[in-house]
Each structure stands twice: as C-alpha cells, then as structure tokens.
C-alpha positions in Angstrom: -0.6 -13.4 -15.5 -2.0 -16.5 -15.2 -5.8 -17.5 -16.3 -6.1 -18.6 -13.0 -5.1 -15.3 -11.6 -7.3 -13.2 -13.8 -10.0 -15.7 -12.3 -9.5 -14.5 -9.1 -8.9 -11.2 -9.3 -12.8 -10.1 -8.9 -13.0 -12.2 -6.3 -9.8 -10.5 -4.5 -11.2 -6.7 -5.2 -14.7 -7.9 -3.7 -13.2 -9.2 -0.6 -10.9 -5.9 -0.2 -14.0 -3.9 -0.8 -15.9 -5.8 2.1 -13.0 -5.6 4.6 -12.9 -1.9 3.7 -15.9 -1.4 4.9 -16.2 -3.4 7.6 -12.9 -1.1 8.8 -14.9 2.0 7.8 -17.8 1.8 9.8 -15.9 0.1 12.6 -13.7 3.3 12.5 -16.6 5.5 12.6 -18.5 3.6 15.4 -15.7 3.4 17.8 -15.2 7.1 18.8 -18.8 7.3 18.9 -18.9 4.8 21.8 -15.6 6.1 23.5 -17.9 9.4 23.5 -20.9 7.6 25.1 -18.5 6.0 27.8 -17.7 9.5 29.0 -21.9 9.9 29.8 -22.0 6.9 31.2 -19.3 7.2 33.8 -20.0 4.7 36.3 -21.9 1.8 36.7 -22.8 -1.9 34.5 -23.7 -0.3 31.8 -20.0 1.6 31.5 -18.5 -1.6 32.0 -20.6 -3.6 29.2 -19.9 -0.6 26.8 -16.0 -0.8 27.6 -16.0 -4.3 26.9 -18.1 -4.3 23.6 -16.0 -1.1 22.8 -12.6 -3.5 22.9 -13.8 -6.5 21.4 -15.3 -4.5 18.7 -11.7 -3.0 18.3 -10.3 -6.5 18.8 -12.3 -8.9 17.2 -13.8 -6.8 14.2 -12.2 -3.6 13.2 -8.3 -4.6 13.5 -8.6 -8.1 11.5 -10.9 -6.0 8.7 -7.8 -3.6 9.0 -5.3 -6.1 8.6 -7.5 -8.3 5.6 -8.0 -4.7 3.8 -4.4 -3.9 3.9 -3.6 -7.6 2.8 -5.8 -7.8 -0.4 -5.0 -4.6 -1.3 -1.0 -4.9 -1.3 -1.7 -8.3 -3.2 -4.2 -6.3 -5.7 -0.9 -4.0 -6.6 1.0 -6.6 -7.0 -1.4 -9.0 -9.6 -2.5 -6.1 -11.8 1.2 -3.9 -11.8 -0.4 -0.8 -10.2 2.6 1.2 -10.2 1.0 4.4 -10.7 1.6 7.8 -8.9 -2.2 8.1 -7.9 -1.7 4.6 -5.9 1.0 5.6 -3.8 -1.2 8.4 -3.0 -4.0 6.3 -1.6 -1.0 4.0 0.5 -0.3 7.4 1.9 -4.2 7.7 2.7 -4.4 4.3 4.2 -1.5 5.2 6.0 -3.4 8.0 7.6 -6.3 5.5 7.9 -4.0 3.0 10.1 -2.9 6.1 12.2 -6.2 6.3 12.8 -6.9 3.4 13.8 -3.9 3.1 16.3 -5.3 6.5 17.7 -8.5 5.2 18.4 -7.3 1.9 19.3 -5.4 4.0 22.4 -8.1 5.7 23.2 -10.3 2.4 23.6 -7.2 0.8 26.1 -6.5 4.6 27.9 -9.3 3.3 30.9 -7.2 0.5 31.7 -4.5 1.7 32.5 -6.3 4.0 35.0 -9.5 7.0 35.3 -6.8 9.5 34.9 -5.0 8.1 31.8 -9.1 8.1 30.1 -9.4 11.3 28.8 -12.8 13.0 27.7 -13.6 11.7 23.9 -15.1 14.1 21.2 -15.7 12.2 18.2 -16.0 15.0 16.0 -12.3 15.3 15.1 -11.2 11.6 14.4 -14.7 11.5 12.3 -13.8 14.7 10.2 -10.3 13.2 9.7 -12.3 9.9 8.7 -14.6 11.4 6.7 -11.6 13.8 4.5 -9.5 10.8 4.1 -12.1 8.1 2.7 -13.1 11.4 0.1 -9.4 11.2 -0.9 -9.1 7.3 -1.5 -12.4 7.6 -3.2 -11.4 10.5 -5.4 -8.2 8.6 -6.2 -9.6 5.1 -6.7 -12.8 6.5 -8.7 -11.0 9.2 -10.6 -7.5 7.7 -10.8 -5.9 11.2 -11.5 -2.8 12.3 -13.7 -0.2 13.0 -10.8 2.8 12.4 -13.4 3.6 16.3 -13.1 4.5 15.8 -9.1 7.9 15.3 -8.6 7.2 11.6 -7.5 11.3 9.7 -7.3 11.6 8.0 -10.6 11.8 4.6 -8.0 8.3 5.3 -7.5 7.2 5.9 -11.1 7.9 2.5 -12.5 9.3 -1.1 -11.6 12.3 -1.7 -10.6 12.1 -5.1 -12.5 13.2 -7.2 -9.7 11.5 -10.6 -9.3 8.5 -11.6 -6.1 9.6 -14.5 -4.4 6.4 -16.2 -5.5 6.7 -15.3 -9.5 7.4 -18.2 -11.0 9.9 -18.1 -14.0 8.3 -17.5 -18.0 9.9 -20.4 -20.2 
C-alpha cells in the first residue's frame, strides 16, 4: 500500500464512523416519529410530521446509509480485512440495511393510502436496533477468534485475484 493510502486511511475510518452514526440515530429516530404520526392522526401537524418523517428518510438517513456502506467496503479492501469476524459484521449491516428498508416502508405505507398505514410500535425495530449495533460493536471492539466456525475456505482468505483499480508492483 501506498504512503498515500496509509495517509488516508484515518481519514476514511473517521468518515465511516460519522456516517455510521448519522445512520444510527437516524434509524432510531424514525420509528419514533412513525409512532408519534399514529397520535397525531389528523390535521397540519400530521402532515408536517409525514413530511419531515420522509425527507429525514430521504435526505439524511439513506445517503449516511449508502456513504457508511461505501467507506466501509473500501476500508476492507485497503487494509486486507479478510477475517471471519468481518464477514460477521457484513452479516450485521446486512441486518442493519433490512432495517432500514423496513422502516423506510413503513415511512411511504400512508401514501399509498390510510389503510395500507398501519399502527407503529417502535419497540421492536429499536430492540432489533439496539441487539445488532451490540454485535458490530462486540465484533469491531473485540475482533473475536471465529476460525473454529466452519466459515467456506473462500471466505477465510483471498482468493488472490486482482481490483480493477490495483495498479501492477514492478
């Protein structure tokens, strides 16, 4: 790796840290307010909450999705985390985009009509927020020894094939 590369690499893990919470707490605000929308049934202020609701989906939480996932992936790539505890956080932030689709339904149910908008409790997508950031914490912070699972050997080391943007050692 480049000098240049190592250069950036704090800079990288600081922006992927940011975006991640940015996501976070958008993901934990969000089913809050779909749960307020259901008090507030009728009237401006339901209409001003819907539409803070969706541009907050919109305009905040899915690019802080999208920039998290990004950085990450090109974190793996620059330091060589091939490790069996990594693919266990990508199957937490897999679980934290499923998330994020639910909620992102619930937020464009009213749309499509009062009887497609179904009552919102937050307590189950926070729970299943809440369980999910302790495992990519737990993972990231403790990086455990998962070698004994019986992880593909495809999975366990690289393959060896070339990125399209390594550029060739003389």
């Amino acid at each position: 790796m480049t000098a240049v590369m190592l250069g950036l690499l704090p800079h990288l893990k600081v922006l992927h840290i940011l975006f991640l919470a940015v996501w976070i707490a958008g993901l934990t605000a969000l089913p809050v307010l779909l749960a307020e929308q259901d008090r507030a049934m009728r009237g401006p202020f339901l209409g001003r909450l819907r539409q803070v609701t969706h541009r907050g989906f919109i305009w905040c939480v899915t690019p802080a999705a999208v920039l998290t996932v990004a950085t990450g992936t090109s974190l793996i790539f620059l330091r060589a985390v091939f490790s069996p505890w990594m693919f266990a956080k990508l199957v937490c932030v897999a679980a934290l985009v499923g998330l994020h689709v639910w909620i992102g339904h619930a937020i464009a149910a009213p749309s499509k009509g009062p009887q497609s908008a179904a009552r919102w409790v937050p307590g189950l997508p926070l729970l299943l927020l809440c369980l999910v950031v302790a495992a990519v914490l737990a993972l990231v912070l403790g990086k455990p020894d998962l070698d004994r699972l019986p992880f593909p050997i495809w999975l366990r080391q690289p393959l060896g094939f070339s990125l399209p943007f390594d550029s060739p050692n003389p």
